[in-house]
ROTI-334777 format. One record per residue: residue in three letters; chain; x, y negated, z of N, C-alpha, C in turn. Coordinates in steps of 0.1 Angstrom, whole numbers. Layout:
BEGIN
ALA A X Y Z X Y Z X Y Z .
...
END
This chain:
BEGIN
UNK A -98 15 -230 -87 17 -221 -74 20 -229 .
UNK A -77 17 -243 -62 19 -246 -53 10 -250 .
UNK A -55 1 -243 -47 -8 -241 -38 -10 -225 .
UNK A -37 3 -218 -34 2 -203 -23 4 -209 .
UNK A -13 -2 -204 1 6 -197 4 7 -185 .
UNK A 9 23 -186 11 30 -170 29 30 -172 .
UNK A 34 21 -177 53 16 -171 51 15 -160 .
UNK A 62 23 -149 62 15 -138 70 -1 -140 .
UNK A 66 -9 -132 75 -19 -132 81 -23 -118 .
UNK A 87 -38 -119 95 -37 -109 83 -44 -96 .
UNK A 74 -48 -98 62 -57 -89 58 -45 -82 .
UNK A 58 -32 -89 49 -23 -77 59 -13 -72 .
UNK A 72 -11 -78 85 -8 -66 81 -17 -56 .
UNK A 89 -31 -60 90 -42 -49 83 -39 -37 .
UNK A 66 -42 -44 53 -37 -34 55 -28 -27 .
UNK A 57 -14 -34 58 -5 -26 69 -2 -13 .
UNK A 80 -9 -17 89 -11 -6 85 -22 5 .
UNK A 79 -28 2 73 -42 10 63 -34 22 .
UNK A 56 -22 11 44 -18 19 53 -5 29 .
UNK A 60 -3 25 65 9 35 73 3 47 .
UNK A 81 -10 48 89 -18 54 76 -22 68 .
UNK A 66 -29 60 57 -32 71 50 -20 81 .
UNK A 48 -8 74 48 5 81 60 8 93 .
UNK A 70 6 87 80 5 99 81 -2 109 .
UNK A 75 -15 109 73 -23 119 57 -19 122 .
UNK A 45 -19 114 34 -12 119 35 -2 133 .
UNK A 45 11 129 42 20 136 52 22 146 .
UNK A 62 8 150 72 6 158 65 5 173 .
UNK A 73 4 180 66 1 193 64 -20 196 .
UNK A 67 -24 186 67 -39 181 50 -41 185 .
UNK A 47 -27 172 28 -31 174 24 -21 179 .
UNK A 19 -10 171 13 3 174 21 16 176 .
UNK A 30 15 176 38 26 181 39 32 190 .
UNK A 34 28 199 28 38 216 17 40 208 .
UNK A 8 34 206 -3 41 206 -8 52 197 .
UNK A 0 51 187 5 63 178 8 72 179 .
UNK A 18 76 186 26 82 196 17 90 206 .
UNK A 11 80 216 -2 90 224 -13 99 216 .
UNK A -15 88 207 -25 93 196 -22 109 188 .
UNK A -14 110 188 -11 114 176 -3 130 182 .
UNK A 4 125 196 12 135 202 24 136 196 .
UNK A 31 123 189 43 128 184 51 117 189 .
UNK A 63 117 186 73 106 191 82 102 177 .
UNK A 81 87 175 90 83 163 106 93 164 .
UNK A 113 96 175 128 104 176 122 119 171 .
UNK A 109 123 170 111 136 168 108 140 153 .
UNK A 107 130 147 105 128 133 115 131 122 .
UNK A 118 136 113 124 148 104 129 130 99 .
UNK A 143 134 99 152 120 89 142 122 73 .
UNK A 142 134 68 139 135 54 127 122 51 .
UNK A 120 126 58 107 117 57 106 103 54 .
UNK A 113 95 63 120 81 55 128 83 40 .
UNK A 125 89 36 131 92 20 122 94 13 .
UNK A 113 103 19 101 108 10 88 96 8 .
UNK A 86 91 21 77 81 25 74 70 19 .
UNK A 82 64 18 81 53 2 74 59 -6 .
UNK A 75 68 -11 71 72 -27 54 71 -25 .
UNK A 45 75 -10 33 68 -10 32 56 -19 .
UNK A 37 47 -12 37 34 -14 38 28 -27 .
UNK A 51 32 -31 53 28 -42 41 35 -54 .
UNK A 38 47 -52 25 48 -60 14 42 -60 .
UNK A 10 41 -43 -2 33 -47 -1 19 -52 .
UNK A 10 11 -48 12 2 -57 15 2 -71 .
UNK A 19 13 -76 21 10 -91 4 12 -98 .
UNK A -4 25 -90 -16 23 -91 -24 10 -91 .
UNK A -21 3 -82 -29 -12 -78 -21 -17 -93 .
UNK A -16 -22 -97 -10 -27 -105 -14 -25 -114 .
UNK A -18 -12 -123 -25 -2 -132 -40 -13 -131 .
UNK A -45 -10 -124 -61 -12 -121 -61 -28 -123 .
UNK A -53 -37 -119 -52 -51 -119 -53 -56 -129 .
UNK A -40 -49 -138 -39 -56 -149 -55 -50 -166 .
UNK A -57 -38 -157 -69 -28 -167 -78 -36 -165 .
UNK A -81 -44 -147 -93 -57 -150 -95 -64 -155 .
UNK A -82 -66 -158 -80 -85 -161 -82 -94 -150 .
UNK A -72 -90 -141 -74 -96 -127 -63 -108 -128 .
UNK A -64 -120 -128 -54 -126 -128 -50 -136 -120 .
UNK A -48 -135 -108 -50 -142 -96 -50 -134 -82 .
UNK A -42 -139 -72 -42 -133 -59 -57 -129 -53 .
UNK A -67 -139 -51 -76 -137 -46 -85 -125 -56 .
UNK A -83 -126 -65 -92 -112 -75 -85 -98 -67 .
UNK A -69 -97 -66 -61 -89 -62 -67 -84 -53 .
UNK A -64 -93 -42 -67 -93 -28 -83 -84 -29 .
UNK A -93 -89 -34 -104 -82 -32 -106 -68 -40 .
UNK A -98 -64 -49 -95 -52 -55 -89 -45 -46 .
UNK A -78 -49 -39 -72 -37 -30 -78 -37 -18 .
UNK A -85 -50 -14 -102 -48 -3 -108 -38 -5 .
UNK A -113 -34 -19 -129 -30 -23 -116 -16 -24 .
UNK A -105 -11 -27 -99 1 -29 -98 7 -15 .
UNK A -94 1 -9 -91 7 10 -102 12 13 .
UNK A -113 5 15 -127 9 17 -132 21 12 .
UNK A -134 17 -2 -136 25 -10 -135 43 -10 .
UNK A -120 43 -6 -111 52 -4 -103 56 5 .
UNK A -95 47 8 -86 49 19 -98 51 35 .
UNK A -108 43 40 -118 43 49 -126 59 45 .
UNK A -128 57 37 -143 67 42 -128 84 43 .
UNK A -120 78 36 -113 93 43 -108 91 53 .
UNK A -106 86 57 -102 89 72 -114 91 79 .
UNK A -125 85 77 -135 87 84 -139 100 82 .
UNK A -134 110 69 -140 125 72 -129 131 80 .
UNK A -118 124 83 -105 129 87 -105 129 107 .
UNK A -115 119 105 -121 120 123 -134 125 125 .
UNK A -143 131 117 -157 132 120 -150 149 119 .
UNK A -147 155 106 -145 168 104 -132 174 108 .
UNK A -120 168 107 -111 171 114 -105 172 130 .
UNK A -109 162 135 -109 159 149 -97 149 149 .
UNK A -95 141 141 -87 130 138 -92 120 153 .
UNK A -82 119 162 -88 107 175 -91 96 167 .
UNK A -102 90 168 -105 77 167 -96 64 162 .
UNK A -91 63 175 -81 54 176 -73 57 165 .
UNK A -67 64 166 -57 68 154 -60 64 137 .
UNK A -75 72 135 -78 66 128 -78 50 120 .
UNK A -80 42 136 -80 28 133 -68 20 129 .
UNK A -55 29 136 -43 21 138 -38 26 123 .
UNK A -44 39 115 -38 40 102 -48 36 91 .
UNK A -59 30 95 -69 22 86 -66 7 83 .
UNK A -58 2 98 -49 -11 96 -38 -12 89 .
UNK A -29 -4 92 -20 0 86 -21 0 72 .
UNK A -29 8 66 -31 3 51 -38 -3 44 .
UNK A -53 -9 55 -56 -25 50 -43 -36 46 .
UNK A -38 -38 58 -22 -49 53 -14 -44 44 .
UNK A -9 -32 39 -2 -26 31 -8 -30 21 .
UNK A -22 -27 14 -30 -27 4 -32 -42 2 .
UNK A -33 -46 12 -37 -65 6 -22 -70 4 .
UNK A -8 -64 10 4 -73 7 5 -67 -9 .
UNK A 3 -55 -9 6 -48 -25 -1 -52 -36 .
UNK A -10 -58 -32 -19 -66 -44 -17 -83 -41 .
UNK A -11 -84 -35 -6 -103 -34 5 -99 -45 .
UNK A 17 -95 -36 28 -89 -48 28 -88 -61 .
UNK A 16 -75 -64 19 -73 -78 12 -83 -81 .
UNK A 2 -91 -82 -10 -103 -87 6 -112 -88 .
UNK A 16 -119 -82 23 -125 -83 32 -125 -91 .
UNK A 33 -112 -97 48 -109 -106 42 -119 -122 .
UNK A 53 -124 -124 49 -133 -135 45 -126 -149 .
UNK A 34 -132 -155 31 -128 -172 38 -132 -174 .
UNK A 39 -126 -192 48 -123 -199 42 -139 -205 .
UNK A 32 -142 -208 33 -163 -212 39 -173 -202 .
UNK A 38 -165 -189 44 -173 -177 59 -175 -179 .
UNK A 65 -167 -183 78 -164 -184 83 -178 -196 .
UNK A 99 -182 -189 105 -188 -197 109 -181 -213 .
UNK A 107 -186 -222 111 -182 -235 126 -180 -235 .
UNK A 129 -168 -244 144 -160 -244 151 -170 -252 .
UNK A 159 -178 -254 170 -188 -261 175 -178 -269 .
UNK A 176 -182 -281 184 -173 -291 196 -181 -292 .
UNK A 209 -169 -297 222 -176 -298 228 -182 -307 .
END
């Protein structure tokens, strides 16, 4: 492992803004934002402005994480991606929520609509970073 670098770069910003943008239309009334809303007992207007500030920074971590782990594979291709941030949601993001509705009293529903929510987040964030070009991919620097 010592060969990781934990730089952030700009593929799992990107990501992470990608993945929080889709959240905003996620939890709009576009898709699931009534049912969120019922679910949940709250209302998008009664929501603290701060939070759209703070809320990215999820994102952008777990993406710079996914990116971490991608490149620690030697994943080199969307579909490898794709099934890494599969096998990570599951893995992790699922079975907590699942203690988050068995022991918490997390409604069901809710559960699902934030289990979606970051299945698509997690597979755009691993298309993204899988996308950002290697450093062989890259055009060679012209000297002057």
């Amino acid at each position: 492992m010592s060969n990781l670098s934990f730089r952030p770069n700009v593929a799992a910003i990107v990501a992470g803004l990608a993945g929080f943008a889709f959240s905003l239309i996620w939890y709009s009334p576009l898709l699931f934002g009534d049912i969120w809303a019922a679910a949940s007992g709250e209302a998008a207007a009664s929501m603290p402005f701060w939070k759209l500030f703070v809320a990215p920074l999820r994102e952008i971590i777990s993406a710079w994480v996914l990116a971490v782990l991608i490149a620690s594979c030697g994943i080199t291709d969307r579909k490898g991606a794709v099934a890494l941030g599969l096998f990570l949601w599951f893995g992790f993001y699922v079975v907590q929520l699942a203690g988050a509705v068995i022991w918490d009293g997390m409604s069901p529903v809710l559960g699902v609509v934030h289990a979606g929510d970051w299945l698509i987040k997690m597979l755009l964030m691993a298309v993204i970073v899988a996308s950002r070009p290697k450093r062989s991919d890259r055009m060679p620097e012209r000297s002057a």
